[in-house]
C-alpha positions as CSV (number, residue, x, y, z in Angstrom):
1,X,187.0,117.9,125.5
2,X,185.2,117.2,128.4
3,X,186.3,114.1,130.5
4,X,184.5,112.0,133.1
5,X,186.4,111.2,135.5
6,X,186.2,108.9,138.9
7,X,187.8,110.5,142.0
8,X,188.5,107.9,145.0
9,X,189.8,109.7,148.4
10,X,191.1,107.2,150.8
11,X,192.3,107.7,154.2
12,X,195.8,106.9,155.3
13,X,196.5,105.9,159.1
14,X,199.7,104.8,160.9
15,X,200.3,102.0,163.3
16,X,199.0,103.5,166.0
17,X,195.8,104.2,164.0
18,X,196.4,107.7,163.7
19,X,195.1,109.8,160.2
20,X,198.5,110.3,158.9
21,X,197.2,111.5,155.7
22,X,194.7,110.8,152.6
23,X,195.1,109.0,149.0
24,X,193.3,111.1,146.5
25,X,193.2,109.4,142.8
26,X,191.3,109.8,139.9
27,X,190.7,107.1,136.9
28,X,189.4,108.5,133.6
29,X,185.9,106.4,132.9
30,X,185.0,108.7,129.6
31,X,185.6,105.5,127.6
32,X,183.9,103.0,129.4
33,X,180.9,105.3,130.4
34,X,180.4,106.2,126.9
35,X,181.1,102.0,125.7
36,X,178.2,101.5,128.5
37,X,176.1,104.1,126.8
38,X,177.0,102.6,123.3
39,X,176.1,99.1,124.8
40,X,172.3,100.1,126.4
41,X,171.8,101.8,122.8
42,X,172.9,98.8,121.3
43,X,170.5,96.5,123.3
44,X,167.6,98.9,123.0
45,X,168.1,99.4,119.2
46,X,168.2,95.0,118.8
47,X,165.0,95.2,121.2
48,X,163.4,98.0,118.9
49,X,164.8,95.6,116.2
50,X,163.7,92.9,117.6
51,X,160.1,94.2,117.9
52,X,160.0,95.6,114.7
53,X,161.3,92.0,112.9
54,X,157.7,90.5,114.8
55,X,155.5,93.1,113.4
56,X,157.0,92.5,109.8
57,X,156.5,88.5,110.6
58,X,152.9,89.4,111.9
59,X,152.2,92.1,109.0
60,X,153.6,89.2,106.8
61,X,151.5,86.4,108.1
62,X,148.6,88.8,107.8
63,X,149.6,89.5,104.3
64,X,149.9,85.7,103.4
65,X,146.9,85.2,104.8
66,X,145.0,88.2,102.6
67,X,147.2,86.9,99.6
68,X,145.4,83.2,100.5
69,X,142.2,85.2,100.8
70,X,142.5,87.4,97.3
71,X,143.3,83.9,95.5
72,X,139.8,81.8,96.6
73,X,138.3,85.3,96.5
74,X,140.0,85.1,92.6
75,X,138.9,81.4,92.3
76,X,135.3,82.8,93.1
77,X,134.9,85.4,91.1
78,X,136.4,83.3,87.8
79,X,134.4,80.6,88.7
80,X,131.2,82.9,89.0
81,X,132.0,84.5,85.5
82,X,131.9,81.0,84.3
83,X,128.6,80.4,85.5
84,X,127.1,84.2,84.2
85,X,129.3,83.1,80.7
86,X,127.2,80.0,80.6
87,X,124.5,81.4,82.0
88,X,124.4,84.4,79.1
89,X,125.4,81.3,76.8
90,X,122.2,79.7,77.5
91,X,120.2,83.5,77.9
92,X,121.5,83.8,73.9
93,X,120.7,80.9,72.9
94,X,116.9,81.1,74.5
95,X,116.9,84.7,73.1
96,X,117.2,82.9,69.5
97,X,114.7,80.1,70.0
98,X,112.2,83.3,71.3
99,X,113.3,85.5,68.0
100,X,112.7,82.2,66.1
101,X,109.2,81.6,67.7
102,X,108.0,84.6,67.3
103,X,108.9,85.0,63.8
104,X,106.9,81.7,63.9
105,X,104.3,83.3,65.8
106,X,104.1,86.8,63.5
107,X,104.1,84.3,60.3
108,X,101.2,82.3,61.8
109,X,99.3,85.8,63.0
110,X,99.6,87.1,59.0
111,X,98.2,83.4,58.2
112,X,95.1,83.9,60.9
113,X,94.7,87.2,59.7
114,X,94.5,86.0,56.2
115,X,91.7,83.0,57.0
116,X,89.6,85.4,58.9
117,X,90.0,88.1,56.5
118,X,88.9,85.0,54.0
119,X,86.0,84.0,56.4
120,X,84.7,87.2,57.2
121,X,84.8,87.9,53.3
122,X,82.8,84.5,53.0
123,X,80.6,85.4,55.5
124,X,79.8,88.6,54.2
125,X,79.1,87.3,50.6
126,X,76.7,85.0,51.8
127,X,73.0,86.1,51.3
128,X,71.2,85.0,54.5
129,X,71.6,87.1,57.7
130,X,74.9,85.0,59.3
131,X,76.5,85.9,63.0
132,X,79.4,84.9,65.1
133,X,78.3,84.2,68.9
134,X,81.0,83.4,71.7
135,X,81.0,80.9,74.8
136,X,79.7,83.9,76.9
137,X,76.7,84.8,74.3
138,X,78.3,87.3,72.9
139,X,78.3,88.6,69.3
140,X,81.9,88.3,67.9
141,X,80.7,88.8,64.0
142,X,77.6,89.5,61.8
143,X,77.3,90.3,58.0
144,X,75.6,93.3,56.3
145,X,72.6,91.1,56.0
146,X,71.8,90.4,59.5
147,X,72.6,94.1,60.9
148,X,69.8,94.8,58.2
149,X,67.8,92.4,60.3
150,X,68.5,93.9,63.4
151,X,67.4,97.4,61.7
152,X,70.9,99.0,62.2
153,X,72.3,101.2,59.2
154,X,75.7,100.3,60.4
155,X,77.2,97.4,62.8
156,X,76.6,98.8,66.6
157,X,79.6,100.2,68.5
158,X,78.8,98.0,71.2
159,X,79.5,94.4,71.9
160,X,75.7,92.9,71.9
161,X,74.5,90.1,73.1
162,X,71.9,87.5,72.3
163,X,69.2,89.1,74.6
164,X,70.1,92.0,73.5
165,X,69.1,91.5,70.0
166,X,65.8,93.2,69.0
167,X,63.7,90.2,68.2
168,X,60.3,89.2,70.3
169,X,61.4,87.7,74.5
170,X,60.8,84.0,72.5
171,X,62.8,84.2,70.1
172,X,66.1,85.8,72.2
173,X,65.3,83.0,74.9
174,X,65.3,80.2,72.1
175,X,68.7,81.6,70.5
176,X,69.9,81.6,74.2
177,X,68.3,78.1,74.7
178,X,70.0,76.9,71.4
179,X,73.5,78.5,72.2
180,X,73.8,76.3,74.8
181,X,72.9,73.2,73.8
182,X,74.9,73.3,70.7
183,X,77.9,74.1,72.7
184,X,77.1,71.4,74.9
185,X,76.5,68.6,72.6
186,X,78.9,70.2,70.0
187,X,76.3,69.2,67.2
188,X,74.2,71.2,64.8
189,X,71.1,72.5,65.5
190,X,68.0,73.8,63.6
191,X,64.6,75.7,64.8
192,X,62.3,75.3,62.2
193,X,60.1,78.4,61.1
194,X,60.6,80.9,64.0
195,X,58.5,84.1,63.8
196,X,60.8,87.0,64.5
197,X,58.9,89.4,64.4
198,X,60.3,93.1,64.9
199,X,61.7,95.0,61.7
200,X,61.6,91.7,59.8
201,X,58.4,90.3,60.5
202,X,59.1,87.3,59.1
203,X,59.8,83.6,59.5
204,X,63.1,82.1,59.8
205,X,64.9,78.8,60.0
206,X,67.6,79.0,62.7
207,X,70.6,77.3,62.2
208,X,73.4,76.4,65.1
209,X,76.7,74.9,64.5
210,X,80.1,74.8,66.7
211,X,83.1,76.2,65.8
212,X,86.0,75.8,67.5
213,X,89.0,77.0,66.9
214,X,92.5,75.9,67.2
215,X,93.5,76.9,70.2
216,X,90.2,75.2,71.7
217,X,87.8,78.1,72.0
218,X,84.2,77.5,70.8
219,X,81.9,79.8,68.8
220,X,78.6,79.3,67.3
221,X,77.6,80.0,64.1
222,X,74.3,81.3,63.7
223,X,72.4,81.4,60.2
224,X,69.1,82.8,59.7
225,X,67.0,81.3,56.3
226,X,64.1,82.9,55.3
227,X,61.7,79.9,55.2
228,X,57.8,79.5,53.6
């Protein structure tokens, strides 16, 4: 195998100083060279070692620190699922009070629907010319009897108002006139034997009463009795 060796060459001199010859040796360092090369791997594998054992403590503190981080993120999130659990308690719950008023709600339509159906029947059945005028002057209802008044064959497709109404410029500015008032004073009204003229040609008593409703709108109610 192959050896290192250390070769020393020395001088040798007599008393007078004279070279008398030279010491030639050599000492075998194999070992020790390769315990020296053993020893520097040694100390660079503890540095490499060492290094590594500081990244595993950083990587560790950075892992304690994202483990610290995952459990408030975890705290959090249950904490927020709480909330959206009560919140979707209370959403329920608000969805059953909405289902339970509008049941309420459809059962009070059906019960309006069956009072006007009542009212306009009543209406209809009564023999005098009878309408249904709004806040704005507008005519809501009328019977058979008073679209024969107003000369239609059938009830107009239109939304008429009270000076639209084919009577003489008076008599629309009186029912105007007496719209208002009534709704003001909230008190019946009558106009005593009006001429109206027109188709009819006739004279009337015109009566004015408020309705109002439940939910606080007002209507008029106007009746037209043949009168003399």
């Amino acid at each position: 195998e192959d050896r290192l060796l250390e070769i020393n060459i020395r001088p040798i001199f007599n008393d007078r100083g004279e070279r008398s010859g030279t010491v030639i040796y050599c000492d075998d360092v194999t070992f020790e060279e390769r315990l020296q090369t053993t020893v520097e791997e040694l100390q660079s594998t503890s540095e490499e070692l060492q290094s590594a054992n500081e990244e595993l403590e950083t990587t560790n503190e950075e892992l304690q620190s994202a483990n610290e981080e995952l459990e408030t993120t975890n705290e959090e999130l249950q904490s927020t699922n709480e909330e959206l659990e009560t919140t979707n308690e209370e959403l329920q719950s608000l969805n059953e009070e909405l289902e339970t008023t509008n049941q309420e709600l459809e059962e009070r339509t059906k019960e309006l629907d069956q009072v006007n159906n009542v009212y306009a029947q009543t209406l209809e059945k009564v023999r005098v010319p009878v309408m249904l005028v709004n806040e704005e002057g507008r005519i809501n209802f009328w019977n058979t009897m008073a679209i024969r008044l107003f000369g239609f064959k059938n009830k107009p497709p239109i939304e008429l108002s009270l000076e639209q109404l084919p009577f003489s410029e008076d008599v629309r500015n009186l029912l105007v006139r007496r719209h208002r008032t009534v709704l003001i004073k909230q008190a019946p009204v009558v106009a005593k034997n009006q001429f109206l003229g027109g188709k009819y040609n006739g004279s009337a008593d015109i009566h004015f009463s408020v309705i109002s409703t439940e939910d606080k709108e007002l209507s008029v109610l106007i009746l037209f009795e043949p009168s003399g």
